[in-house]
N, C-alpha and C positions, 0 to 999 in steps of 0.2 A: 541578254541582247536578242532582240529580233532578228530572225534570219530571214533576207532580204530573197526575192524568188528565187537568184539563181544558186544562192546558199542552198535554198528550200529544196529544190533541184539535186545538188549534191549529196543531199545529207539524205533525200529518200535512196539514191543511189546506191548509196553505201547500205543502209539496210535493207538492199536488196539481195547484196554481194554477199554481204559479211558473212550469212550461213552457207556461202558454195564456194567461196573466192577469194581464200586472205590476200592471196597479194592483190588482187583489185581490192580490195579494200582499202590496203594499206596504202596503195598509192592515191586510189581518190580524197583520203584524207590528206595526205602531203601535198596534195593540189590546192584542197581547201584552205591549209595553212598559210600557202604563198598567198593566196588570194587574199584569205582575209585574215591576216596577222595580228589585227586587233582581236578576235572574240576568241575568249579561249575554250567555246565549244568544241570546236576539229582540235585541239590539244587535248582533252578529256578524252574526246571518243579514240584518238592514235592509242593515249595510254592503255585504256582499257582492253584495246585491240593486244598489244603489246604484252601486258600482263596474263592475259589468257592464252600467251603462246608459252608461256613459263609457268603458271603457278596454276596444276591440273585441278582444282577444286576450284579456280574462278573461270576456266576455262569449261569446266561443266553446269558451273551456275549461274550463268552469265552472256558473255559472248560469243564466241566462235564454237562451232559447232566440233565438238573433239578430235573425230574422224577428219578435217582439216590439217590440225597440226602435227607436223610429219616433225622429225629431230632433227634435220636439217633447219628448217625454218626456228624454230626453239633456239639451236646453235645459232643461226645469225642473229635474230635478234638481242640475247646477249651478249655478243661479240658488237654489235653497233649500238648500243648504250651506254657499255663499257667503255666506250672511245667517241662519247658523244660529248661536243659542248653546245649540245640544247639546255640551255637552262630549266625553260618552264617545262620541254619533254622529260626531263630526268627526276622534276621535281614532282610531277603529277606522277607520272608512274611510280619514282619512289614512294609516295604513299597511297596508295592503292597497293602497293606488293605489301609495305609494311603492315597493314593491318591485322589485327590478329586474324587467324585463321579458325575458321568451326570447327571447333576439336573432330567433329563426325565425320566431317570432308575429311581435315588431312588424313583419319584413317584409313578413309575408304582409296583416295584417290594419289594420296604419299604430299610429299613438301615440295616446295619451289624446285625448279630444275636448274635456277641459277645459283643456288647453292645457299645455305643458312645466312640470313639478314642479307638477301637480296637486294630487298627495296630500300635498307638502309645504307646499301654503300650507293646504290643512286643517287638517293635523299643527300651526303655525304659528298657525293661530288658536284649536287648542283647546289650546294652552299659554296662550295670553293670556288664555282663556275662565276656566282651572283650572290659575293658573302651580306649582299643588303635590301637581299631577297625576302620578300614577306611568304610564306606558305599560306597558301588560298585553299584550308583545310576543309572539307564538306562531310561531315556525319554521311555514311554510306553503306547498306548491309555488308557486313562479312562473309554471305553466305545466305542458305534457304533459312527461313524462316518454321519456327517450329509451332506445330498447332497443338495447343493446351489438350485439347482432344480431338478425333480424327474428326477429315473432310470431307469423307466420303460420302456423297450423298444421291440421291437421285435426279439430283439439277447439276450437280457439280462430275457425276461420273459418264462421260457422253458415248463409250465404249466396256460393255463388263462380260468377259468371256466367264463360264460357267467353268469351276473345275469337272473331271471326270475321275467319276468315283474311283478309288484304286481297286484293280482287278482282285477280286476273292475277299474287299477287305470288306467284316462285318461290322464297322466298328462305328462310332460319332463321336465327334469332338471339333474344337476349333481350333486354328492355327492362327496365329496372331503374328503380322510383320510390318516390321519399319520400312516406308520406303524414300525413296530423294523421288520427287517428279517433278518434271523439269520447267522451263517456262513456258513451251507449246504445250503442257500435258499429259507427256509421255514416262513413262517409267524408267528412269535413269537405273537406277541401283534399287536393291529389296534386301534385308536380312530379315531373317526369321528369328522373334522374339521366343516363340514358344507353340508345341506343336505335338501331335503325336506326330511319332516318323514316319510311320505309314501316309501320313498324309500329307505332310511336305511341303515332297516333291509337287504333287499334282496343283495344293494351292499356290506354289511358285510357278509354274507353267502360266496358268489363268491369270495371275494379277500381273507380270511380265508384261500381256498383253492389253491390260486397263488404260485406257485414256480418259483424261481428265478435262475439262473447262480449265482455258488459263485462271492462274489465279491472280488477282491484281488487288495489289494493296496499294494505296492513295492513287490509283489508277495506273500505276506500271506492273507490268509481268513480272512477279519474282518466282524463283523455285521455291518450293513446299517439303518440308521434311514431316511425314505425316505418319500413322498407323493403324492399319486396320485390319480387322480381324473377316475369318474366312470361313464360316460353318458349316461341317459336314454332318447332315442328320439322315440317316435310313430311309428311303423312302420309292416309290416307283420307280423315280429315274437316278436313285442312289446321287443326288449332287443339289444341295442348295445352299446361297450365300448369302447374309442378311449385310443390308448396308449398313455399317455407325452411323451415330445422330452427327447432325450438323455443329462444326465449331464455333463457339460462342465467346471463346477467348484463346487471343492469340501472344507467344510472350517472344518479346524480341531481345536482338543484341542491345547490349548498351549504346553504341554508338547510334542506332538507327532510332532508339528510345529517346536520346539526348534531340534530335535532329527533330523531332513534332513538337519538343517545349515553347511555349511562344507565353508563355510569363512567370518568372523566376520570383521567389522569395530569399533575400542572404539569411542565414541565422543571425540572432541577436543573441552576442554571449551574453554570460549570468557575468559577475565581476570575478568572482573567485577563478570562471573561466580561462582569463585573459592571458594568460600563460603558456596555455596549455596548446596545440598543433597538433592537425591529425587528419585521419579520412571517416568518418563515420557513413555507413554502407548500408541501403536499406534494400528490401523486396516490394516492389511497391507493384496494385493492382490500378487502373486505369478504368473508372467507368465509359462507357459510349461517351457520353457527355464531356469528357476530356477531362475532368476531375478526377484528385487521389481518392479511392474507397478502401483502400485498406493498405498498412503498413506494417510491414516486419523484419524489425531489426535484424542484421548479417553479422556487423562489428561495429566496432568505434569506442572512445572513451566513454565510461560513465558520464562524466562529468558535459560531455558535450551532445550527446543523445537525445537531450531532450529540448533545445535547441533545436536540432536536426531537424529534429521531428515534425515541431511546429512550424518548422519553414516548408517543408516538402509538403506538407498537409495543405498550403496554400498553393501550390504549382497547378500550374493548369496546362492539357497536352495538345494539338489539334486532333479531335476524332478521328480515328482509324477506318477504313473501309476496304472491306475484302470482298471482292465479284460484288460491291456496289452496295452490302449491308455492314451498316455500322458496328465494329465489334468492340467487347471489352481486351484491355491490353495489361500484361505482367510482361517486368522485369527487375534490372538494378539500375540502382540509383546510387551518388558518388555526393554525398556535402563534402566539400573544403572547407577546412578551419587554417588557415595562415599560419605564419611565428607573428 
């Protein structure tokens, strides 16, 4: 649905507030909603508001800026969901909460603060609210997105502080680390892969401080889960760092994989088949072009795998673009075989 100016109006509003001002936020969209009750635009963006005040791995990957949500605000929110009959509010946000979560976020960041299947006792109560309710389901990342190989590059790093050699140390080597960087850029979270000890510390100080170019896939900012290495070699001023090559293939969730398909093949069982029920599960890589280039079986029946196979081999994806160049894509893929 087009948003009409004075919509256009509220909705920059709001992503003005959102990174300073939940509760203006929160209220500019409950404005929106009286207003226009037909688009369920200001219903998306409430939820999402909403779940990033409960579930600290969409609240760093995503919306509200962390430093924002205080336990107070987390507490109410739960507490006026919990005893809400919005339908459609209870129903979107339940699933946005339910979605699987990036194994890596919940480590880093822990699990929902509304307590285990959060977003399914929402989901749960906006079926009883409106049992003949449709779910208006949208493929949507779970999280950052992970790069086949690092981003780091000389167009894409717009800030790169120099480590400083470690005092008295003679030594070389490189320190390899994971990092989350966020969607302005910045360096959320770092662990360290692997490293001499001596040297750490000091590559964690320096990449701390890296900023990045957003990175935008199909043209919105998402966060990056990326890795790059830091190398200390002897030399005059004891400190230098090589950047990694630029990524050429990036692999996503399943649900955000599913969400670029724009033309499906069903398998055509063999006869012997016809019995038979199941998931057959592939690895499948995604040239630029949006075409499958290679497949590699997960699971599935013998008997219906190759089937599978010839149907996926026909799918075709919309072309990916990251800061504006087209890249290859890896993930999983899901055939249904019926009873």
């Amino acid at each position: 649905m087009d948003r009409n100016p004075a919509g256009a109006v509220i909705d920059n509003a709001f992503r003005a507030v959102a990174q300073s001002d939940f509760a203006a936020a929160e209220n500019l969209l409950k404005r929106a909603r009286q207003l226009y009750p037909a688009d369920p635009h200001w219903t998306d963006l409430l939820a999402d508001l909403y779940v990033s005040a409960v579930v600290p791995s969409w609240r760093h990957s995503h919306m509200a800026k962390p430093e924002l949500i205080t336990p107070p605000i987390t507490d109410r929110v739960v507490r006026e969901l919990a005893a809400s009959n919005d339908a459609a509010l209870l129903q979107q946000t339940g699933e946005i909460a339910s979605m699987p979560e990036n194994p890596l976020l919940r480590q880093v960041f822990g699990p929902s603060l509304g307590g285990d299947a959060w977003g399914e006792r929402l989901l749960a109560r906006a079926r009883r609210l409106k049992p003949n309710g449709t779910l208006r389901r949208q493929p949507r990342p779970t999280g950052p997105i992970r790069f086949g190989t690092p981003i780091s590059n000389a167009d894409s790093l717009l800030l790169k502080v120099e480590p400083t050699y470690p005092a008295g140390a003679r030594i070389e080597g490189s320190v390899v680390i994971t990092l989350l960087i966020r969607i302005d850029g910045t360096v959320e979270k770092l662990r360290v892969v692997h490293g001499h000890p001596l040297l750490v510390l000091s590559a964690e100080r320096a990449v701390r401080q890296w900023r990045y170019e957003p990175t935008l896939l199909n043209g919105e900012p998402i966060s990056v889960i990326a890795e790059v290495t830091v190398n200390f070699t002897l030399s005059d001023d004891s400190a230098a760092t090589q950047p990694p090559p630029e990524a050429a293939r990036i692999r996503l969730e399943a649900g955000v994989l599913e969400s670029l398909l724009i033309k499906r093949f069903a398998p055509v069982r063999c006869w012997e088949c016809r019995p038979i029920s199941g998931i057959v599960r592939f690895n499948v890589r995604i040239g630029r072009d949006g075409k499958v280039v290679d497949i590699q079986l997960v699971s599935g029946h013998p008997l219906l795998v190759p089937a599978a196979m010839d149907a996926v081999r026909q799918w075709v994806y919309r072309p990916t673009r990251v800061n504006g160049t087209t890249v290859e894509v890896e993930g999983q893929v899901d055939v249904h075989f019926p009873p």
